[in-house]
PLY file of the C-alpha trace (Angstrom):
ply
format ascii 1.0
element vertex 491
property float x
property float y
property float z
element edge 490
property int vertex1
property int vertex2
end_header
-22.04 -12.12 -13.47
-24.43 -11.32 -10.90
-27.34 -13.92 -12.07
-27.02 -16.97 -14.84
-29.99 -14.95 -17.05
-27.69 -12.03 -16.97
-25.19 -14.56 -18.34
-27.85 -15.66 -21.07
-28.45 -11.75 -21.97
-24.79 -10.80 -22.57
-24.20 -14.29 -24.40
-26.98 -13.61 -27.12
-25.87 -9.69 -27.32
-22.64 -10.89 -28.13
-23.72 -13.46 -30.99
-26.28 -11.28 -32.17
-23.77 -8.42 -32.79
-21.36 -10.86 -34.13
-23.80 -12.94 -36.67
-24.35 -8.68 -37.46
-20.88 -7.72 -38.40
-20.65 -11.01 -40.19
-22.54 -9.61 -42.70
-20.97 -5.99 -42.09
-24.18 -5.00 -41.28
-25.20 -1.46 -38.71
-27.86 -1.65 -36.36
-29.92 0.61 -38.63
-29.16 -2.04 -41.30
-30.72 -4.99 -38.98
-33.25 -2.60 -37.69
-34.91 -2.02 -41.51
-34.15 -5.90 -42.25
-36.52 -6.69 -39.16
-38.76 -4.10 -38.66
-36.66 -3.94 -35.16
-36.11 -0.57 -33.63
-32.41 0.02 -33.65
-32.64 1.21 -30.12
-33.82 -2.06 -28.67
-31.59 -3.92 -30.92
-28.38 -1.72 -29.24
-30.30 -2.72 -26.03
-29.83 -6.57 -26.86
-26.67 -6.30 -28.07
-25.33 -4.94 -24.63
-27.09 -7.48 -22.29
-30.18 -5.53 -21.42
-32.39 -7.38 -22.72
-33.44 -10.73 -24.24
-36.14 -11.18 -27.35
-39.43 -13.33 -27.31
-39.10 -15.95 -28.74
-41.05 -14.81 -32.54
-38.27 -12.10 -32.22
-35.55 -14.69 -32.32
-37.16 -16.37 -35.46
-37.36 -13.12 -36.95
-33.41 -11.77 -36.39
-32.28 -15.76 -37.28
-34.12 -15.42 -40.39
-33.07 -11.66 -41.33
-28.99 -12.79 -40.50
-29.30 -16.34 -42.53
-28.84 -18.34 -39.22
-30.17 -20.68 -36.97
-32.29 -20.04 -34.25
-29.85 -21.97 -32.11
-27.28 -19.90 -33.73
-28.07 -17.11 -31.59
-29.79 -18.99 -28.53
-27.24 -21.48 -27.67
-24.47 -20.37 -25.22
-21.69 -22.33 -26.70
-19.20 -19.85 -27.68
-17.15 -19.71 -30.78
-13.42 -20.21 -30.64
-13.20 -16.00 -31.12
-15.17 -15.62 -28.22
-14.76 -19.00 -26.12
-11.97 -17.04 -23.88
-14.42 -14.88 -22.33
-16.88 -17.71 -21.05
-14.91 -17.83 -18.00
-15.02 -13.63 -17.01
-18.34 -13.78 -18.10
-19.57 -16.63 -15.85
-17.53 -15.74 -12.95
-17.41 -12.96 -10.18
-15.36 -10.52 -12.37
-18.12 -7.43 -12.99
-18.68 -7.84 -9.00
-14.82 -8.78 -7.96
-13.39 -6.08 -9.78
-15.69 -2.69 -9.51
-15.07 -1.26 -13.09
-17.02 1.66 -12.26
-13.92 2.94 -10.26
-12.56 3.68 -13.53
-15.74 4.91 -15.46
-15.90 2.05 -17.08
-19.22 -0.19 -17.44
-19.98 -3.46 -18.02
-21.35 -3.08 -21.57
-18.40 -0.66 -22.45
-16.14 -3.86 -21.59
-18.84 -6.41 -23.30
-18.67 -3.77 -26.67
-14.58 -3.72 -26.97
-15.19 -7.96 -26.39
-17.32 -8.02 -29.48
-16.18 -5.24 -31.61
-12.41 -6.83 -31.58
-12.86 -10.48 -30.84
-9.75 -12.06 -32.09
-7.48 -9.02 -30.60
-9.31 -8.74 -27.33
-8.76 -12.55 -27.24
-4.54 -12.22 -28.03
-4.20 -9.90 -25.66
-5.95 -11.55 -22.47
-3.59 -14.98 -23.96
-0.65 -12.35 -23.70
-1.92 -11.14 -19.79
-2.38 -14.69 -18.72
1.01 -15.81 -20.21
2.95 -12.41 -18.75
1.06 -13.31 -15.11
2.32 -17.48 -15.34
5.73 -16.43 -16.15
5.53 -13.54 -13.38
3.90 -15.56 -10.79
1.37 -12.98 -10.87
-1.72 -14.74 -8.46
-5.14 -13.11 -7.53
-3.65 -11.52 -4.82
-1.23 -9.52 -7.13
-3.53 -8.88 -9.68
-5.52 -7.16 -7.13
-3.46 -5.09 -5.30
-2.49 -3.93 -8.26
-6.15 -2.96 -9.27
-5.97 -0.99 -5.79
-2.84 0.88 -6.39
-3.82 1.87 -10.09
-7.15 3.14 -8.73
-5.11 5.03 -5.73
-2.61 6.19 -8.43
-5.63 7.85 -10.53
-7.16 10.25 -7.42
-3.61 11.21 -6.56
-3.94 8.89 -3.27
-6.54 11.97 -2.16
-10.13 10.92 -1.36
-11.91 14.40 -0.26
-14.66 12.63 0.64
-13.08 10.21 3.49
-11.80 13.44 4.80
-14.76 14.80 5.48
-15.94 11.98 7.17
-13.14 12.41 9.53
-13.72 16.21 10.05
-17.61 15.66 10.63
-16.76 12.00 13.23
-14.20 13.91 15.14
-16.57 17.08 15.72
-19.48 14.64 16.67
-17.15 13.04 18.94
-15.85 16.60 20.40
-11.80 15.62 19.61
-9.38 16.84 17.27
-7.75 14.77 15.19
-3.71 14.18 15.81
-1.22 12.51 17.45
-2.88 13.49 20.96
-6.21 11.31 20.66
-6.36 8.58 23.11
-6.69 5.33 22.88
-9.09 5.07 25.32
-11.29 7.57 23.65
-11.32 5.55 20.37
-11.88 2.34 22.69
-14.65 4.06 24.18
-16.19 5.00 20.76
-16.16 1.46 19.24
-17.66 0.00 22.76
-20.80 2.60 23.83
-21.25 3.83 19.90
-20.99 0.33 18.19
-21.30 -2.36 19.98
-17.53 -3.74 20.36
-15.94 -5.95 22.88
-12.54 -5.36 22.86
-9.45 -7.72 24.41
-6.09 -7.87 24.60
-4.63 -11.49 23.61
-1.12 -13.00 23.61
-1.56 -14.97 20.13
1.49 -16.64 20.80
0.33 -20.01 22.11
-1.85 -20.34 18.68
1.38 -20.52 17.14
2.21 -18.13 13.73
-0.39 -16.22 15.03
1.95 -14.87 17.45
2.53 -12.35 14.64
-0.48 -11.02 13.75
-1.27 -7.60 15.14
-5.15 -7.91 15.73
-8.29 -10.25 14.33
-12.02 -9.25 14.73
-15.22 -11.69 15.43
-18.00 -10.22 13.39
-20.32 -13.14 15.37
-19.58 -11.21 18.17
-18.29 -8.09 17.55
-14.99 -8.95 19.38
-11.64 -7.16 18.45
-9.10 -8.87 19.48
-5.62 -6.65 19.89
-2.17 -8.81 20.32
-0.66 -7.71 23.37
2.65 -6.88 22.07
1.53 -3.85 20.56
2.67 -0.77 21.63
-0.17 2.01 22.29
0.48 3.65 18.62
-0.24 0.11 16.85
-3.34 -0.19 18.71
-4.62 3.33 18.57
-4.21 3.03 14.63
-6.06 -0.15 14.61
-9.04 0.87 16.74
-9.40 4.21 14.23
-9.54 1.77 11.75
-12.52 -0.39 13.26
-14.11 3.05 13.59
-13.84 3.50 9.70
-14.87 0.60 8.81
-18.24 1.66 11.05
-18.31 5.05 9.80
-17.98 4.37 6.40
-20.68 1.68 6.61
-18.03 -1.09 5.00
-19.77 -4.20 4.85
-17.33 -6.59 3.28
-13.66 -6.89 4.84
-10.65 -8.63 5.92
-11.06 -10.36 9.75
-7.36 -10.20 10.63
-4.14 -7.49 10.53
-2.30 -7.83 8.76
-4.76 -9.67 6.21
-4.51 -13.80 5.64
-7.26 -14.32 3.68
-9.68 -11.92 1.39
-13.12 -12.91 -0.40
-12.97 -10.81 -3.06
-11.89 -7.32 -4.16
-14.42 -5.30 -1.97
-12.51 -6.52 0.77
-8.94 -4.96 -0.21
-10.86 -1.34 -1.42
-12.47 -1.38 1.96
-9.41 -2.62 3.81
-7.92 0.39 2.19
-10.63 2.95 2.50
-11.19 2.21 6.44
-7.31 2.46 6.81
-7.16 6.11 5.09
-9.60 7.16 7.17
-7.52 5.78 10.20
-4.81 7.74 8.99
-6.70 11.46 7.99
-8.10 10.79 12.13
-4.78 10.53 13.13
-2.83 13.06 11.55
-4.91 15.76 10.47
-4.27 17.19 6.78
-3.88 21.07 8.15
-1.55 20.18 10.03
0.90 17.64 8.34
0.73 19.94 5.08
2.11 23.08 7.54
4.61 21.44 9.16
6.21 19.78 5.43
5.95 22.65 4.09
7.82 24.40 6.72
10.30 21.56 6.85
11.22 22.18 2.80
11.70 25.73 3.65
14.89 24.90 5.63
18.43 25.85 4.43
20.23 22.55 5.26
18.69 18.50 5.24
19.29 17.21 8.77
18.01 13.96 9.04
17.05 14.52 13.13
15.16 17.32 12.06
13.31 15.26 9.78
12.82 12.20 12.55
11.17 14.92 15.17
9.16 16.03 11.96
7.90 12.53 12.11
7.96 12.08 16.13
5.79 15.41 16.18
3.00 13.62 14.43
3.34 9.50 15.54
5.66 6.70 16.50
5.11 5.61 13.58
7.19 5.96 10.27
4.99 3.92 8.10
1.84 6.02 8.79
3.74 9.38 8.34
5.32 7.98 4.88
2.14 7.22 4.29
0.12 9.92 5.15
2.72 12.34 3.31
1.43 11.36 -0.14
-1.99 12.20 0.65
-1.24 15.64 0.84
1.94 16.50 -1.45
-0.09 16.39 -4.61
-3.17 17.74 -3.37
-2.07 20.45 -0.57
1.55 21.46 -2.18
1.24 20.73 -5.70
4.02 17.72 -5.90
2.88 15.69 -8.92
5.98 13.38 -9.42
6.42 10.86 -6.24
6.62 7.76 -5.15
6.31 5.72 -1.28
8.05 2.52 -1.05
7.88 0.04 1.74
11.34 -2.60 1.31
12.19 -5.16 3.55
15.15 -7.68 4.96
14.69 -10.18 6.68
17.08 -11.60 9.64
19.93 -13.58 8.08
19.28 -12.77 4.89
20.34 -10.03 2.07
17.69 -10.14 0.16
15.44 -6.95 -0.19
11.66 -7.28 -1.04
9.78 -4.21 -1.96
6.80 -5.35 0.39
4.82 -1.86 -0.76
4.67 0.71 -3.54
2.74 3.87 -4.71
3.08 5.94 -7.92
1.57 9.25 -8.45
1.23 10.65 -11.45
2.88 8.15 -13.55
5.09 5.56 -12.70
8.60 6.61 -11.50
11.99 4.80 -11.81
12.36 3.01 -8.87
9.62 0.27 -8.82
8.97 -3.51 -7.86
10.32 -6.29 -10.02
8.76 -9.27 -10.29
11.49 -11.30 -12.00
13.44 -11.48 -8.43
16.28 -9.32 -10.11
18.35 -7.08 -7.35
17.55 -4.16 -6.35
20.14 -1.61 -6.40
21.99 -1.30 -3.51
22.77 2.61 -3.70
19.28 3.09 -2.69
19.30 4.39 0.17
16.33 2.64 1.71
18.55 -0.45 1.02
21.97 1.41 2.74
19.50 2.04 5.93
18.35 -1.24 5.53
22.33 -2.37 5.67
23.65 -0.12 7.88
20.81 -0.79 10.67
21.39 -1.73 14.47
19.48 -3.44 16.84
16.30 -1.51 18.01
17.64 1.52 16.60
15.71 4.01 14.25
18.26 5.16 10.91
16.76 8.50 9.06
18.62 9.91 5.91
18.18 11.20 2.23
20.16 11.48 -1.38
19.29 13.05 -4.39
19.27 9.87 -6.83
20.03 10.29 -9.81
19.29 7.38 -12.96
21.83 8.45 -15.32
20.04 6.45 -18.20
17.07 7.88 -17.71
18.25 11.86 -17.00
16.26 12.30 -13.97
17.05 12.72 -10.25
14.68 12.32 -7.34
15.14 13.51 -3.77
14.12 10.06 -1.63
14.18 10.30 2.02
14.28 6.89 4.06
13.73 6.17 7.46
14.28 2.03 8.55
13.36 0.26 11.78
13.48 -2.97 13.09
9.54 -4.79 12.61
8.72 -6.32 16.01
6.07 -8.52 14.35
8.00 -10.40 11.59
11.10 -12.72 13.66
13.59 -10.06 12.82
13.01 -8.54 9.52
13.57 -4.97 8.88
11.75 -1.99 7.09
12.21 0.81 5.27
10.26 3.40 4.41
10.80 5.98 1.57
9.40 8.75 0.07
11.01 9.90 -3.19
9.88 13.29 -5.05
11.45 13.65 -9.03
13.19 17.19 -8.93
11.90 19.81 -11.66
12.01 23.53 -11.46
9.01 23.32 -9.58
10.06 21.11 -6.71
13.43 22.40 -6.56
11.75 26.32 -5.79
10.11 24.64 -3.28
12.70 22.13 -1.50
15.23 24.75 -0.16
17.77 22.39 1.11
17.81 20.56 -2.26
21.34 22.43 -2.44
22.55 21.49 1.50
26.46 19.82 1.46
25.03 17.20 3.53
22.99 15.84 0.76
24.74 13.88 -1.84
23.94 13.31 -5.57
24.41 8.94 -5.93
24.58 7.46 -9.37
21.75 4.89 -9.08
20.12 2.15 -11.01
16.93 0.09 -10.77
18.26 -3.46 -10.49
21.58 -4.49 -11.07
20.81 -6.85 -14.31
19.59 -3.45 -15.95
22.40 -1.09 -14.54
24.64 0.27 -16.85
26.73 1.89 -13.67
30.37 0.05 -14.23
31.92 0.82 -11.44
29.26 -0.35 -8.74
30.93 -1.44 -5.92
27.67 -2.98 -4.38
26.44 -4.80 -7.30
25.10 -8.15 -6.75
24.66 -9.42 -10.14
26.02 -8.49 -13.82
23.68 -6.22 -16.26
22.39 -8.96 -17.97
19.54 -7.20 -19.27
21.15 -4.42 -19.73
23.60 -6.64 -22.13
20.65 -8.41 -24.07
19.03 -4.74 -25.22
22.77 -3.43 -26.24
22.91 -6.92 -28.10
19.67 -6.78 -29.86
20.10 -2.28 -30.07
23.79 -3.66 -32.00
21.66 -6.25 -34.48
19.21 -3.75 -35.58
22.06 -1.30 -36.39
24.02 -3.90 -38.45
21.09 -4.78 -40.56
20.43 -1.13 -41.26
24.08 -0.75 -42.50
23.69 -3.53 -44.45
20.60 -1.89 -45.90
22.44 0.98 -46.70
25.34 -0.33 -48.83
23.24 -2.57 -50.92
20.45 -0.41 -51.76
0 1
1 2
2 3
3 4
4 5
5 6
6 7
7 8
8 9
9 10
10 11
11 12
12 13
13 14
14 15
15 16
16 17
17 18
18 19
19 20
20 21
21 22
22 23
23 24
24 25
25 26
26 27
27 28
28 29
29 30
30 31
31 32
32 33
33 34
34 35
35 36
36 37
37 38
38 39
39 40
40 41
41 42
42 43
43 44
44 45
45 46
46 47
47 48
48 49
49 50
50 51
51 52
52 53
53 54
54 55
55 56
56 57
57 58
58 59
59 60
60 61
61 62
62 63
63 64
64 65
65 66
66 67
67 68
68 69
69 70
70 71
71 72
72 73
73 74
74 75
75 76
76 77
77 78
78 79
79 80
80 81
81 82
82 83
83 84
84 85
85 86
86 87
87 88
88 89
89 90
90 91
91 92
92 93
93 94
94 95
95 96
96 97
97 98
98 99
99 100
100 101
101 102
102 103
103 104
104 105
105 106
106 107
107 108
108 109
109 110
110 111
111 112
112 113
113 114
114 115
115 116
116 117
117 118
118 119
119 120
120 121
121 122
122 123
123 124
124 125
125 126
126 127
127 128
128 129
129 130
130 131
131 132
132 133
133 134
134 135
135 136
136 137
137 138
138 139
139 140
140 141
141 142
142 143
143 144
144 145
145 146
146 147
147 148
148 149
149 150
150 151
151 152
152 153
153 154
154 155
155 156
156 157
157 158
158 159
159 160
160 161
161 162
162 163
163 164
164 165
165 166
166 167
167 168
168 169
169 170
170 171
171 172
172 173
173 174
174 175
175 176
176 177
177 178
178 179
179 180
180 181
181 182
182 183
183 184
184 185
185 186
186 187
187 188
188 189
189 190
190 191
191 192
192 193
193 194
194 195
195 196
196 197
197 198
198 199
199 200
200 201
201 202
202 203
203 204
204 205
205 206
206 207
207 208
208 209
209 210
210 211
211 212
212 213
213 214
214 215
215 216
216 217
217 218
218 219
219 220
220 221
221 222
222 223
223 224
224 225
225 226
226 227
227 228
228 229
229 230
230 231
231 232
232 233
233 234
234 235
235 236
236 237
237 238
238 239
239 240
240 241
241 242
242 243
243 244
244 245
245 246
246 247
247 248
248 249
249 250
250 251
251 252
252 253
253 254
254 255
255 256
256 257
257 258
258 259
259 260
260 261
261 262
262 263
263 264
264 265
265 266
266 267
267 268
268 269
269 270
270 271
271 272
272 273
273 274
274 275
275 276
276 277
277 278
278 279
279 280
280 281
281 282
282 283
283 284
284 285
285 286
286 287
287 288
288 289
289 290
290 291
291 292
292 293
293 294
294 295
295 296
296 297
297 298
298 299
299 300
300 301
301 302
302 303
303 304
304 305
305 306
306 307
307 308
308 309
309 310
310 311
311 312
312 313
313 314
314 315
315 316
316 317
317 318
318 319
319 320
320 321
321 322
322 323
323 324
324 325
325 326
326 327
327 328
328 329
329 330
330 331
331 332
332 333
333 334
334 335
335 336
336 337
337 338
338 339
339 340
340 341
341 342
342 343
343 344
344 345
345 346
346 347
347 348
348 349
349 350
350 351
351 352
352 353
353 354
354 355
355 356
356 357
357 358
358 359
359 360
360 361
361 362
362 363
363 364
364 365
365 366
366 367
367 368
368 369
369 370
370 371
371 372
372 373
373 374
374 375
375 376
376 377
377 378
378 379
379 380
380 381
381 382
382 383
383 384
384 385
385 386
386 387
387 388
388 389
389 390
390 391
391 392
392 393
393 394
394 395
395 396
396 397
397 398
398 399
399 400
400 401
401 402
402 403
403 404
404 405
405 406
406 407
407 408
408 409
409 410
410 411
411 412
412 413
413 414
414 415
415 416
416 417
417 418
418 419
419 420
420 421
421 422
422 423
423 424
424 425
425 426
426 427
427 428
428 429
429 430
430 431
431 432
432 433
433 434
434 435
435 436
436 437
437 438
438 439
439 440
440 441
441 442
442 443
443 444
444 445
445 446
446 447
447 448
448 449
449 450
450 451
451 452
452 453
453 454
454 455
455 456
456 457
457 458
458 459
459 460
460 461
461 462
462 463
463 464
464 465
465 466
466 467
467 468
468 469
469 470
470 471
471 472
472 473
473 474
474 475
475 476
476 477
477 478
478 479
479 480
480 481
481 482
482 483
483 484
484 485
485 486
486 487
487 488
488 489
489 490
């Protein structure tokens, strides 16, 4: 809560409304008992305000309780869980208004349901222990719900691209120069920028940049190449343009305050990547791309090349303008990676539109499958070498295929590890019309599964560990069909 007499407000609503239903009482019910408007009754109840003192008397003596009934803010065992939200950061952590939701709409479910609301935030904080689901988690996964909702679109950062770059007199693509972005962030705000080899600090020697609000200094490791630091400097400028206060010092991120931090984190990096590949243009040239007979993965790798050096902020960039610009509801972007001497793949990064699509992260550290092919490129890749390609994948127990295209590449800041990048779109009648080589030879059709412990695929000869999960539900699917037999002959 933002002040400890906001806390006292929202603790007597709450016991007011409760000592109320008690007595299955309405507000217009209290209101006659007291001589209390109902309207500034509802206005207690939800935190707004707080009675004199004779006004306390008079509602303890209407519900047959004690003054300190209502004025102490000791919480009942129904209502003790909440203490914690209530007194913490969580209203200013978490910006509910994101999802049209206020804080009295949250404080009203808390006291309508008490005892349910209560059971199911036990069930959440059991589910996150046994996950290992942390702050961190929990909050990216607030972000990607909340990009998931607008489609990944945000109108309103693209115009602030459109009107910065015709200030600045540049159009926005591949072409813009560092040096033009330097110069914005040095004469228009006030930035000193260096280059710095991080490496004698250590395991800094992998971090791509840090910035010193104390002195405005951005500090750029020097063993980025000229893409990595022309993304990074339009995202300084977006974090200036879009007047974002609260953020993350370093890049990639060590440490964040609170949740403003990761929204504007993500905010100032959209707008990094709408100034660098300009919507027009990326929505003509996939669209043109889909209208080709045949999939040829080169093709698809100048596609990128024609826009950055960078797969990530293509992959990226794509699924702010599928939904939006071409009408492709169904997809999904996943970032996996594999780290040197190791065969273990971690799905570093995901997005969902629409709903949430088959392949998606586990946190149970099950296998994911390894028909994927982000995980074959991830296999299959050389040293300093670049590996496009695409399947149609099909779940078989689900009955729906997606087209997933995957490009991998070696990440020079990470001792090794590797990265994939994949975009996968679920085929209908409508994305089939508009994917013409959905039918090319050179594009297979794989049998695929999530993770191997819920694969029902026999015959896998890449599966890393037996469907375990898969056996439990055929167990327990066996059990329920026994006991209904039994039902049947005996009654």
């Amino acid at each position: 809560m933002t002040s400890e007499s906001e806390y006292i407000k929202t603790i007597f609503g709450l016991k007011l409304k409760q000592q109320r239903q008690k007595k299955n009482w309405s507000l217009q019910d209290l209101a006659v008992k007291t001589g209390l408007s109902k309207s500034y009754l509802n206005e207690i109840e939800n935190g707004k305000k707080y009675p004199k003192h004779e006004k306390i008397i008079l509602l303890s003596n209407s519900l047959n309780c004690t003054f300190d009934d209502l004025v102490s803010t000791k919480l009942d065992k129904s209502l003790a869980p909440f203490n914690e939200i209530l007194q913490s950061d969580f209203f200013k952590e978490i910006p509910l208004e994101l999802f049209g939701i206020s804080k009295n709409d949250l404080i009203s479910i808390i006291s309508d349901a008490p005892k349910k609301v209560t059971a199911f935030i036990n069930a959440l904080i059991e589910i996150a222990q046994n996950y290992n689901l942390g702050k961190e988690r929990f909050y990216f996964a607030v972000l990607r719900s909340f990009q998931e909702l607008y489609d990944n679109n945000f109108p309103d950062i693209e115009a602030e691209v459109l009107r910065f770059a015709d200030e600045n007199q540049f159009v926005s693509g591949k072409n813009i120069q560092m040096d033009i972005l330097e110069k914005v962030l040095i004469e228009r705000f006030n930035y000193a920028i260096e280059s710095i080899d991080f490496e004698p600090y250590g395991v800094l020697d992998n971090l791509r940049s840090m910035f010193l609000p104390e002195k405005k200094l951005l500090l750029l490791n020097n063993k980025l190449d000229s893409d990595k630091k022309t993304f990074i400097l339009a995202k300084e400028i977006g974090f200036n343009v879009l007047e974002l206060k609260h953020r993350p010092t370093t890049y990639s991120w060590l440490h964040f305050g609170n949740f403003e931090e990761i929204l504007n984190n993500f905010y100032a990096s959209y707008f990094a990547g709408a100034l660098l590949i300009s919507k027009s243009a990326i929505r003509d040239s996939i669209a043109n791309f889909f209208s080709q007979n045949s999939w040829r993965p080169k093709s698809f790798e100048g596609l990128i090349d024609s826009f950055t050096h960078s797969p990530e902020t293509f992959y990226y960039r794509s699924t702010n303008v599928l939904s939006s610009e071409l009408g492709i509801k169904d997809l999904f972007y996943l970032c996996l990676v594999k780290k040197k001497n190791s065969d273990k793949i971690q799905l570093l990064k995901e997005l969902h539109l629409n709903h949430q699509q088959a392949p998606h992260a586990n946190a149970t550290n099950e296998h994911y499958c390894g028909r994927w092919i982000a995980v074959k490129n991830l296999a299959h890749l050389k040293e300093n070498e670049t590996l496009t390609d695409a399947q149609i994948s099909h779940y078989k127990d689900l009955g729906i295929s997606y087209l997933v295209i995957s490009t991998s590449q070696k990440n020079p800041f990470s001792d090794g590890s590797n990265r994939s990048y994949c975009l996968g779109i679920l085929l209908n009648a409508q994305t089939i019309k508009k994917i013409r080589f959905i039918k090319s030879p050179s594009l297979k059709t794989i049998n695929v599964g999530v993770t191997c412990e819920s694969c029902s695929i026999a015959d896998c000869e890449v599966r890393q560990a037996p469907a375990i999960r898969l056996e439990k539900e055929h167990f327990n699917s066996n059990m329920k069909t026994a006991i209904e037999k039994i039902r049947k002959d005996l009654l």
